[in-house]
C-alpha positions in Angstrom: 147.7 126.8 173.7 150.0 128.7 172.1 153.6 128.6 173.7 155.7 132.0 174.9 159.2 132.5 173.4 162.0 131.7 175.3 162.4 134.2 178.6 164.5 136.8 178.6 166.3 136.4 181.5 169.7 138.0 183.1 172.3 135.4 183.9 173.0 136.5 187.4 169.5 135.2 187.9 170.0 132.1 186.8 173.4 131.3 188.5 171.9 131.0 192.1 170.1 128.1 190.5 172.9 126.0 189.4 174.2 126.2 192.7 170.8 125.6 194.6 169.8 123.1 192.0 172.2 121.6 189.3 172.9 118.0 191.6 169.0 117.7 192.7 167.8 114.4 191.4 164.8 114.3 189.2 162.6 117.4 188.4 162.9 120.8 190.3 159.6 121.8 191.9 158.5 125.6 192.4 155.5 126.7 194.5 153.6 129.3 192.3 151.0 131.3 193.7 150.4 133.9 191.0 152.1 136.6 192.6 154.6 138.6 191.3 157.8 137.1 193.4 156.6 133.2 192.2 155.8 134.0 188.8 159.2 135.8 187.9 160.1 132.7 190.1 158.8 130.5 187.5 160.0 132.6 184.5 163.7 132.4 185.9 163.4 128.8 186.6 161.8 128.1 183.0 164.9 129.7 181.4 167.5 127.8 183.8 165.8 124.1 182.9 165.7 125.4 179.1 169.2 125.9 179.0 170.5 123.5 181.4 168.5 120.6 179.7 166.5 119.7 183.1 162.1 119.5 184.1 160.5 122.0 185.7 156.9 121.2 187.7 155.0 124.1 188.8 153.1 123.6 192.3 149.9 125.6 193.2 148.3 125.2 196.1 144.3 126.5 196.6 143.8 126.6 200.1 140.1 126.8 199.7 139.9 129.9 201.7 139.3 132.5 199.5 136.8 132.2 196.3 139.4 134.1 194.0 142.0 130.9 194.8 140.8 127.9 192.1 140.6 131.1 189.0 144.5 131.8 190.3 145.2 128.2 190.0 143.9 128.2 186.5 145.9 131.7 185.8 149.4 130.0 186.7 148.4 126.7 184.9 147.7 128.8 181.9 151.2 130.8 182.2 152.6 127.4 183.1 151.8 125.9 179.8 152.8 129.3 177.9 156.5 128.5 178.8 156.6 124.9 178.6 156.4 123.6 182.4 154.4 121.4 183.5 151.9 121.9 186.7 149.8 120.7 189.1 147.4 122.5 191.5 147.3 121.0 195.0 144.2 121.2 196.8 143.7 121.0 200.5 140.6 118.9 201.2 140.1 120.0 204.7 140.8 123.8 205.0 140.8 125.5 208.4 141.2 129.2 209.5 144.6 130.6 210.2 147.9 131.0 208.9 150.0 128.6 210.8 147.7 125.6 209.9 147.7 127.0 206.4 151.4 127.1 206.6 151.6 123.7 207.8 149.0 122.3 205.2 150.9 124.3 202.1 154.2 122.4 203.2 152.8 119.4 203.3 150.8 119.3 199.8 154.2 120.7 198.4 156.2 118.1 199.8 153.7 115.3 199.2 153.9 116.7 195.7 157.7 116.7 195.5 157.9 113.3 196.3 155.3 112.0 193.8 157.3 113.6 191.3 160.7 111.9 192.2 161.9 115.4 193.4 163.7 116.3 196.2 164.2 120.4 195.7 161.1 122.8 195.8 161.9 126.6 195.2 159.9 129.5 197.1 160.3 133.1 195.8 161.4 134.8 199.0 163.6 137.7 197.9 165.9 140.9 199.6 162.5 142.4 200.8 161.2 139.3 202.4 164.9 138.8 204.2 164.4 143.0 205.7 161.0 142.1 206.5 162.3 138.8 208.5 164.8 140.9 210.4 162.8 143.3 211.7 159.8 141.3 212.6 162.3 138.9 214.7 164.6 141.2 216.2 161.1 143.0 217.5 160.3 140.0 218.9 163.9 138.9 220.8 165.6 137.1 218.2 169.5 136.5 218.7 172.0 136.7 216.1 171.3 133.6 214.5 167.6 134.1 213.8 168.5 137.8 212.7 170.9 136.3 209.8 167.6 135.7 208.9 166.1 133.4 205.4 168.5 130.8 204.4 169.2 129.7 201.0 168.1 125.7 201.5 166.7 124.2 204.3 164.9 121.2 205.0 161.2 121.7 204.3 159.2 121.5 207.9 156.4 118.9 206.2 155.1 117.2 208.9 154.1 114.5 206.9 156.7 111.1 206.8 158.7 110.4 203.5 162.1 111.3 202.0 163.5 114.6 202.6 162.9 117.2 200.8 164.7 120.6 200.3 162.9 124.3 200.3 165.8 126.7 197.9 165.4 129.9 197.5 167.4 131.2 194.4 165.9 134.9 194.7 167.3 135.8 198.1 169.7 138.5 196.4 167.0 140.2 194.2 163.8 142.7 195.0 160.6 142.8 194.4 161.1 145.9 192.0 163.5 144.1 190.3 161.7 141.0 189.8 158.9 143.0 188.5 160.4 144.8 186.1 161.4 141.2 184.8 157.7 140.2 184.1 157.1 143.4 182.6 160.1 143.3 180.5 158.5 139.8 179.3 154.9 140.7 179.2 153.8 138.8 182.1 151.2 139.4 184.4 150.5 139.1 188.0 147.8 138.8 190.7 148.0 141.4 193.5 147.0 139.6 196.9 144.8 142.0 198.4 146.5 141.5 201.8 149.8 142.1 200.8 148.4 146.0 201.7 146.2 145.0 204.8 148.1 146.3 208.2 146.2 143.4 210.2 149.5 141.9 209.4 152.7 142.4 211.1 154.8 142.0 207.8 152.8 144.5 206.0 153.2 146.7 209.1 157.1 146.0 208.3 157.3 145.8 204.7 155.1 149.3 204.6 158.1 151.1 207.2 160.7 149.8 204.9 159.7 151.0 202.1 159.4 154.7 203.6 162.6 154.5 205.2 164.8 153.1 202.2 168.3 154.2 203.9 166.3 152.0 206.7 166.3 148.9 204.4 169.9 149.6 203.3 171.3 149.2 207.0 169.6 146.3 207.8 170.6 143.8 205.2 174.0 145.5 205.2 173.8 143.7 208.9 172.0 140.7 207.7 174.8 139.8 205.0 177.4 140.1 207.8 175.6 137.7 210.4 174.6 135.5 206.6 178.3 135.1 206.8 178.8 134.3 210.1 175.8 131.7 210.1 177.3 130.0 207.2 180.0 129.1 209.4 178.3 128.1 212.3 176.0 125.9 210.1 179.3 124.1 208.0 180.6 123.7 211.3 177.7 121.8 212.6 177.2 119.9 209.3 180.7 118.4 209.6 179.6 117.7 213.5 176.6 115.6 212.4 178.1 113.7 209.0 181.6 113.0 211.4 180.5 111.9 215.2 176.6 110.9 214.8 175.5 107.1 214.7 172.4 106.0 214.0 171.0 102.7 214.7 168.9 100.3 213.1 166.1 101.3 215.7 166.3 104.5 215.2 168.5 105.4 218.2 171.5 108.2 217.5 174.8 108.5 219.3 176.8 111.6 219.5 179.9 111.5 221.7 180.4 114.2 224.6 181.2 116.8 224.8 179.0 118.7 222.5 180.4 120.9 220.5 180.8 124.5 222.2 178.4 127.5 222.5 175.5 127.6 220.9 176.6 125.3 218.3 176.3 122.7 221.6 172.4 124.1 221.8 171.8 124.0 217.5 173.4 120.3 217.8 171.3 118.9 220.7 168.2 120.5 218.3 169.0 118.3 215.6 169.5 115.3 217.5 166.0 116.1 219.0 164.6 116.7 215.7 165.8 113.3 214.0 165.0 111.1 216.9 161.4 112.3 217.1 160.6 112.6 213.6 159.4 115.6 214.5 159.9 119.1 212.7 158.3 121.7 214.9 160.9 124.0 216.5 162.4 123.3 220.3 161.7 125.5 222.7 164.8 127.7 223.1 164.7 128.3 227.1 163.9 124.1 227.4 166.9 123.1 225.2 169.7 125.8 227.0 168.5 124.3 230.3 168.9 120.6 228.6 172.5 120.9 227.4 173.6 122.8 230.3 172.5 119.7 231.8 174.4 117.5 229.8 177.4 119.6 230.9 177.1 117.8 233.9 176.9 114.5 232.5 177.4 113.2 236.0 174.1 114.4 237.3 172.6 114.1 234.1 169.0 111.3 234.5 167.2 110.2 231.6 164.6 113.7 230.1 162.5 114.1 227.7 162.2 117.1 224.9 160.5 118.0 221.5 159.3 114.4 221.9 162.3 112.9 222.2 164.4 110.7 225.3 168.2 111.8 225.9 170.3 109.7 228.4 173.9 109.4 228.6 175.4 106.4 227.9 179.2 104.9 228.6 180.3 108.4 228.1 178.1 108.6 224.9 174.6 110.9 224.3 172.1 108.7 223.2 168.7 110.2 221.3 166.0 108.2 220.8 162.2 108.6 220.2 159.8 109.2 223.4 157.2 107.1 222.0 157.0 104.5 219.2 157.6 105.6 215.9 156.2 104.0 212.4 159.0 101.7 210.9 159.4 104.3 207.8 159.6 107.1 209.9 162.7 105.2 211.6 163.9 103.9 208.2 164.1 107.4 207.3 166.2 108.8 210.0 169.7 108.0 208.0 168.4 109.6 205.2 167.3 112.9 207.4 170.5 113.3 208.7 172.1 112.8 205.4 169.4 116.0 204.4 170.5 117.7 207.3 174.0 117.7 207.0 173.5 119.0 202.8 171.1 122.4 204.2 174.1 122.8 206.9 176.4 123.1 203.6 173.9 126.0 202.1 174.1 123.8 198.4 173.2 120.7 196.9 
């Protein structure tokens, strides 16, 4: 197959990467679906590893949900190929109806994936429409500040399945989907329209469809977006410093934090990660449940033994302790220093 020149690709495109990506180990993974966001995705990252002397592995996953899904798989292997990356397509053997457990599965072949590799760094296209679209759809639904600073540029992928951690960046957070597209065109690339990116069953389509006729709309809202970005970013160093400084973790998997927690909400965000490591778990705590926890440990007088997010907290000669509420698999508590390790790194926002 014959190979595509080199990309033509702006530099302030491929900055974002060297941040995000330049002290990953191994190869840097992206997830590729065909559309236009992931395949400019993949162009920009095929230029970076080009000129930064590093491997690229494109990720597909097929669902096996919609007939069109394994020809897709093929398309982005083909384009794959074209610019020199390797690629594999990720199949999920048991596919179920709905989003969220085609979220979860996606993660989890992706991060499977990742590891298999000897990566630790996948990269998902999300862009400055994706971050509009975020804010709206969760300050409809109650979000506070936090939630409204809305995508963040690495994170911990939410696999549910054990191993080492691995990162989700996302390099395109400052460019739109115009944009992007005018960068395959400007390389002669193609893309595949998902048919319901335009179907209003969706609440993001309902979203994206308002932003897009209200562009002074879209202007204001990640005008506010940057500001609480900002603000996050210092809530989140803070809290990384918190973790890498005052937690212990012991050889069975227990972690000690001394009191008090740290103030605010930043008390609340570090009582969530302490829940999160001991129970190996990465679903979400429930907000009200955790605020009524660490008000609790406010009183660490009164406070008994409880239970959350599948985690046990007690207090202990002055000290939290955090450990799992049942019994976990020895390499899902041989993992926990190396989770907290991953934690603190997405508090930092780079690699």
């Amino acid at each position: 197959m014959r190979q595509l020149e080199a990309p033509k690709v702006p530099e302030t495109l491929t900055v974002p990467l060297d941040r995000l990506c330049w002290f990953a180990a191994g190869p840097v993974c992206v997830a590729v679906s065909g559309g236009g966001d992931s395949l400019a995705l993949l162009l920009v990252a095929a230029d970076w590893a080009r000129t930064r002397g590093r491997s690229v592995i494109a990720l597909t996953v097929d669902h096996g949900l919609r007939p069109e899904a394994a020809a897709e798989a093929r398309f982005v292997a083909e384009t794959a190929a074209r610019y020199g990356v390797a690629h594999r397509t990720l199949r999920w053997q048991a596919p179920q109806p709905g989003q969220a457990k085609a979220r979860i599965a996606r993660h989890d072949l992706l991060a499977a994936a990742a590891r298999k590799a000897g990566s630790v760094l996948i990269l998902t296209a999300h862009t400055e429409d994706d971050q509009a679209e975020t804010f709206l759809i969760r300050a409809r639904a109650g979000s506070g500040w936090y939630g409204l600073a809305g995508i963040q540029p690495l994170s911990l992928s939410p696999a549910e399945t054990s191993g080492a951690p691995v990162f989700l960046s996302r390099p395109l957070l400052a460019s739109s989907r115009a944009d992007l597209r005018e960068l395959l065109r400007a390389n002669g690339q193609d893309w595949i329209e998902d048919p319901s990116n335009d179907n209003p069953a969706y609440e993001r389509v309902r979203v994206r469809q308002q932003l897009a006729a209200d562009p002074a709309l879209r202007g204001r809202v990640l005008a506010l977006q940057e500001r609480l970005q900002l603000l996050r970013q210092v809530q989140d160093r803070a809290l990384g410093r918190w973790l890498a400084e005052e937690v212990e973790t012991r050889p069975d998997g227990t972690l000690r934090a001394p009191l008090p927690l740290p103030p605010g909400e930043r008390g609340e965000r570090a009582l969530a990660a302490l829940v999160t490591l001991a129970s190996g778990r990465t679903r979400p705590v429930r907000s009200d449940a955790l605020s009524r926890l660490a008000h609790r440990i406010g009183r660490p007088d009164t406070l008994r033994p409880a239970t959350l997010g599948g985690a046990a907290i007690w207090i202990e000669n002055g000290n939290l302790k955090a450990g799992a509420e049942h019994v976990l698999p020895p390499e899902q508590v041989n993992a926990i220093p190396a989770r907290l390790s991953a934690m603190v790194t997405a508090c930092s926002g780079e690699m």
